[in-house]
N, C-alpha and C positions, 0 to 999 in steps of 0.2 A: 583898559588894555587887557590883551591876552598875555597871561607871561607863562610860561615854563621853563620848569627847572628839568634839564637831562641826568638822571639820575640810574642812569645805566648801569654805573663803574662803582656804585655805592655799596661795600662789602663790608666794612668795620671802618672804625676810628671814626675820621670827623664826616665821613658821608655820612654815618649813621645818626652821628649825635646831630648834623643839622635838621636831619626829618621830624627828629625827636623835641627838638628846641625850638629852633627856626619856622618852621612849616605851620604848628597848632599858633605860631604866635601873630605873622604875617596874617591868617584868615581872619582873625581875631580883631584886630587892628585894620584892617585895608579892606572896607567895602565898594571901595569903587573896582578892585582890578578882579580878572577873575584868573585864579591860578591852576594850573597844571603841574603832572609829573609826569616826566617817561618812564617806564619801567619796565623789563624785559617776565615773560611770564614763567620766569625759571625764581626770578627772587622773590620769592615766597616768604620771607624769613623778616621781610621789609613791606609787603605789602598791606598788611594790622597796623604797620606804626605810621601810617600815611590817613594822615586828617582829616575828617569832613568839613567838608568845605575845597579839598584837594579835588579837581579833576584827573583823575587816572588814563594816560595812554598807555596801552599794553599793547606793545610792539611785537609782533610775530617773527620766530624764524632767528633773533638773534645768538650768535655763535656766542659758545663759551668761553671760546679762546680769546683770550683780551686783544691780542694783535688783529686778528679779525673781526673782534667787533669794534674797535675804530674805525674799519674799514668801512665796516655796513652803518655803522653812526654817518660817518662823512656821504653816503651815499644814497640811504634808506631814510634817514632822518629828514634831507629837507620838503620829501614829499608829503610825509607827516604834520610838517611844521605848516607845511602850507592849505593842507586841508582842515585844519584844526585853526586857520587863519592866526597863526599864533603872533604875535607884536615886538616879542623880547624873549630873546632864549638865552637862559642862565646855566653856565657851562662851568663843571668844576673839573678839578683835577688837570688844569694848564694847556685843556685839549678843548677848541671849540668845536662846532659844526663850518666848515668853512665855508661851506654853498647854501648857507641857514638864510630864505628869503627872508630874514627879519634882523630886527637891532641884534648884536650878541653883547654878552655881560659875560666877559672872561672872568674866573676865578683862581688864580693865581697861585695853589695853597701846598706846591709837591717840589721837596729842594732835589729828589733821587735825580733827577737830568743834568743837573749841573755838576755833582759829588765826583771831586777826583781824588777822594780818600778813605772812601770805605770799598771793602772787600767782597763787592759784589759777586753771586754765580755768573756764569754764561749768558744763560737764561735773562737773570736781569741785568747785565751788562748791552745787553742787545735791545731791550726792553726800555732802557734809561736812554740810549742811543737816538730811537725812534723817536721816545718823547721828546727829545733836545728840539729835532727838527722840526716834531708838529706844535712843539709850543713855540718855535719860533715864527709860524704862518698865524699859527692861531692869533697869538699877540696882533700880527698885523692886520688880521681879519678883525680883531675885536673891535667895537665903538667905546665901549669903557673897560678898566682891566680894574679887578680887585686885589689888594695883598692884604694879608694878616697881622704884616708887621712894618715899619720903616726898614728896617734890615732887610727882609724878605726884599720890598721893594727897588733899593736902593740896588742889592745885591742884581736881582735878575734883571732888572732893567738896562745895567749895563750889560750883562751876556746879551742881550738884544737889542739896546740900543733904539728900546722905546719911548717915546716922547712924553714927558711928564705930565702936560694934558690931557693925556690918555689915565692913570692913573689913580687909583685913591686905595689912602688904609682903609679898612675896618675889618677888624677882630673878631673873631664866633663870640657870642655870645656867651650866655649862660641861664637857663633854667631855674630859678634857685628852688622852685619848688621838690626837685629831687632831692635836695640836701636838705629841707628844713623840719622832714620825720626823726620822729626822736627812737631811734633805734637803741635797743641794748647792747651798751660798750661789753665787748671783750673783755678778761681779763690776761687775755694772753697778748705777750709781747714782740709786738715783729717791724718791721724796717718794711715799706711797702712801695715797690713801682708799679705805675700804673702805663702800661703803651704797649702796642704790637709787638713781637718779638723780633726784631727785625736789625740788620747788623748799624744802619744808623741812631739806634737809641746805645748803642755802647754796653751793653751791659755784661761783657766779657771783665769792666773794668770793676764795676757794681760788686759783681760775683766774688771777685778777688779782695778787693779792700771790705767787702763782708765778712772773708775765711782769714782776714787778718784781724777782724774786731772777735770773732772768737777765739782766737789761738791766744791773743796779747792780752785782753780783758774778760775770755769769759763770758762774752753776753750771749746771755740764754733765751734770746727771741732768734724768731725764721724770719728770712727774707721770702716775703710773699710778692710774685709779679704776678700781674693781673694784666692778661692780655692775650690775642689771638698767635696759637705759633704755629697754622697753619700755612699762610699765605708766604713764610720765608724759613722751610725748617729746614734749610741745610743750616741754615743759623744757630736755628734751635738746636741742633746735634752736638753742631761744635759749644755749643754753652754750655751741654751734656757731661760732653768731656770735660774742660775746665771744671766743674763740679767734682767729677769724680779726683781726678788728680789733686784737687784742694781740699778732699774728705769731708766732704759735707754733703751728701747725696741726699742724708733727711732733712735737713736746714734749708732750703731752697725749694719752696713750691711755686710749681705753675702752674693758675688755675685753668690755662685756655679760655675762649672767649666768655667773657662774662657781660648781658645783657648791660645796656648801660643803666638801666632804672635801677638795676641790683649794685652798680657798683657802691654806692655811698655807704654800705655797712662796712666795705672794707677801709675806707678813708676814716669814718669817724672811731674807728679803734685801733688806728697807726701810731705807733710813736714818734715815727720821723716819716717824712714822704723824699724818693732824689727822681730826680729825673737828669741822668748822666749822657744826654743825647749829643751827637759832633752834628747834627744835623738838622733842625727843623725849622719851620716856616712859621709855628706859635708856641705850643702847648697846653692845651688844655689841660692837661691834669695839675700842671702845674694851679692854678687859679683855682681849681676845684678842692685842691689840697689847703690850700689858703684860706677858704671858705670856708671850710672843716677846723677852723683853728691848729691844725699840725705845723708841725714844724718840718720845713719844706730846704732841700739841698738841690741847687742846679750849678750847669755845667755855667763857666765863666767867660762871657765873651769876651772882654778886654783883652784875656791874654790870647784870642784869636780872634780877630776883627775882620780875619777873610773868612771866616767862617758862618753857615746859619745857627747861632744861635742869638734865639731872641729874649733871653729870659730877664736880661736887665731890664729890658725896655716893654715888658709887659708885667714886673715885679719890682721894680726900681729898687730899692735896700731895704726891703721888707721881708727876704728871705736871706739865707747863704747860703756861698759859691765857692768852687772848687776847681782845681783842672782837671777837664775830663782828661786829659793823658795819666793824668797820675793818680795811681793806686795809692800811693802811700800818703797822698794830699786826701784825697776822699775819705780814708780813713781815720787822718788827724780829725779832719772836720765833723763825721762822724761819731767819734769819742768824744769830741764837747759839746754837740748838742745832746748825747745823750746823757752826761752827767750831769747839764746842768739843770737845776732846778724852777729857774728862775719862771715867772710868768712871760708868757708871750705878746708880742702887739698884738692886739686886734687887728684882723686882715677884713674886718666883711664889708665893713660900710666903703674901704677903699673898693673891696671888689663889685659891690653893688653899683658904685660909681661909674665905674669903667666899662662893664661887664655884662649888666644887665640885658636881656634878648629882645628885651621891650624895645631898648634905647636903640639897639644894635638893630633891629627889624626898623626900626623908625628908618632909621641911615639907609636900609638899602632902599626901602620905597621910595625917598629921595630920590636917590641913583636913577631908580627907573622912571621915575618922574623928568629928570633934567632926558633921558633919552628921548621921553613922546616929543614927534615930531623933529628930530632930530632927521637930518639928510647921512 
């Protein structure tokens, strides 16, 4: 079979790291099928990290503007797809090709379309609007839909009121070969989140119960965020301010995008990792922090069950949990993992279990497997 992945809208986070993980690992493993990518001749910054063994279509003419180029996806794509005789087209970010003469593999993996509680601009208020409606057609365009998580799934499934046939989890993977050089640990002391800067990671809350573990105790490490604060910095401004008014301007660094093959020197010399998000479809960094032996702080879904977060059910009780509304809970929780001394579980062989890109690549050739010949 011909399969391609549409890889248009892949800018940072988990677009990036699937090319990175995903992609060397599929070729590697799957001699029968032959794969593709689409790529527009502007992303340049992605086209090195795309594998041999990857067919490259480089699509002319696509617009920058993200609203416009769904338009030309939905429009421009299927003639592509059909000269290239493509079999199966893998479609991420909740947006298929609708007129795709071929099987489509929705990928299910962006909770911004459903969010009636974060404090979106205009701009993406309008944005999240759009996507609601075309991941509602897409859904019904698709032959098979992916989610990342049972929450994910359960959750958007009823916004659309898809059939569970249609359906299945599987989880990104993980690479472990990034994490298993042995880099020189730091001796400096810092609290480290890993994700976009963006208003559904929460990190207004992060900021605050950090300038309360200085004032109360003292602690003389930085909170380092590692992540892109391009793609949503009215965000980033306002978390500007928050800084400034809780007098910690030098305590709070943001690195801006950092390559993901670079990220692991900053996980293996963290003393604590949070990831305090009201909103997501997995987390990855959560499980890469895990990996790194740290000691990892996420947001609690039990006490919101309408909520996406999925960290229980991709870390079961092998991390602790907080309410992401409360500053003064995050901060408890953070003063006892950092006083305590004690030894940690072991997280790796659980994450190898779970986790691994091999096992995880295995799953989706399945997938495309149950599609051949599929009406």
């Amino acid at each position: 079979m011909n399969i391609a992945f549409n890889a248009l809208s892949a800018k940072a986070g988990a677009g990036i790291s699937s090319i990175q993980n995903l992609f060397p690992t599929l070729v590697e493993i799957d001699k029968k099928n032959r794969y593709f990518v689409i790529i527009s001749r502007y992303q340049t910054d992605i086209y090195n990290l795309i594998p041999e063994g990857f067919n490259k279509i480089i699509v002319r003419c696509v617009p920058r503007n993200p609203f416009l180029r769904v338009i030309y996806e939905q429009i421009v794509l299927p003639f592509y797809l059909g000269i290239k005789k493509i079999d199966i087209l893998y479609c991420a970010g909740n947006v298929a090709v609708i007129l795709a003469p071929c099987k489509v593999l929705l990928h299910m993996q962006n909770a911004d379309p459903f969010s009636g509680i974060i404090e979106w601009d205009l701009k993406n208020k309008i944005r999240n609007t759009l996507l609601f409606y075309l991941g509602c057609l897409s859904a019904n365009r698709a032959n098979r839909i992916q989610f990342n998580t049972k929450n994910s799934m359960y959750m958007i499934s009823n916004f659309y009121n898809i059939k569970p046939d249609k359906c299945f989890v599987l989880p990104p993977g993980i690479n472990f070969e990034y994490f298993n050089s042995e880099a020189k640990r730091s001796e400096n002391d810092y609290i480290l989140t890993v994700s976009v800067v963006a208003p559904n990671k929460n990190l207004g809350v992060l900021i605050k119960a950090f300038s309360l573990l200085k004032e109360r105790d003292k602690y003389n490490g930085r909170l380092i965020i590692v992540g892109d604060i391009k793609p949503y910095y009215f965000y980033y401004k306002k978390l500007l301010k928050i800084i400034e008014e809780e007098g910690i301007r030098n305590e709070v660094i943001f690195t801006g995008r950092v390559e993901y093959t670079k990220i692991n020197k900053y996980y293996q010399s963290a003393r604590l990792f949070i990831l305090p998000s009201l909103e997501e479809t997995f987390g990855i960094p959560v499980i890469e922090a895990m990996y790194n032996e740290i000691a990892v702080l996420a947001s609690d879904s039990d006490l919101y069950p309408n909520l996406f977060i999925p960290f229980k059910e991709i870390a079961e009780d092998r991390i602790s949990y907080f309410d992401p509304y409360s500053v003064e809970d995050l901060y408890s929780k953070m003063k006892i993992i950092l006083q305590n001394k004690k030894d940690m579980m072991s997280n790796r062989e659980f994450i190898e279990k779970k986790y691994d890109i091999r096992k995880i690549a295995h799953r989706l050739i399945d997938e495309f497997k149950s599609l051949e010949g599929k009406q």
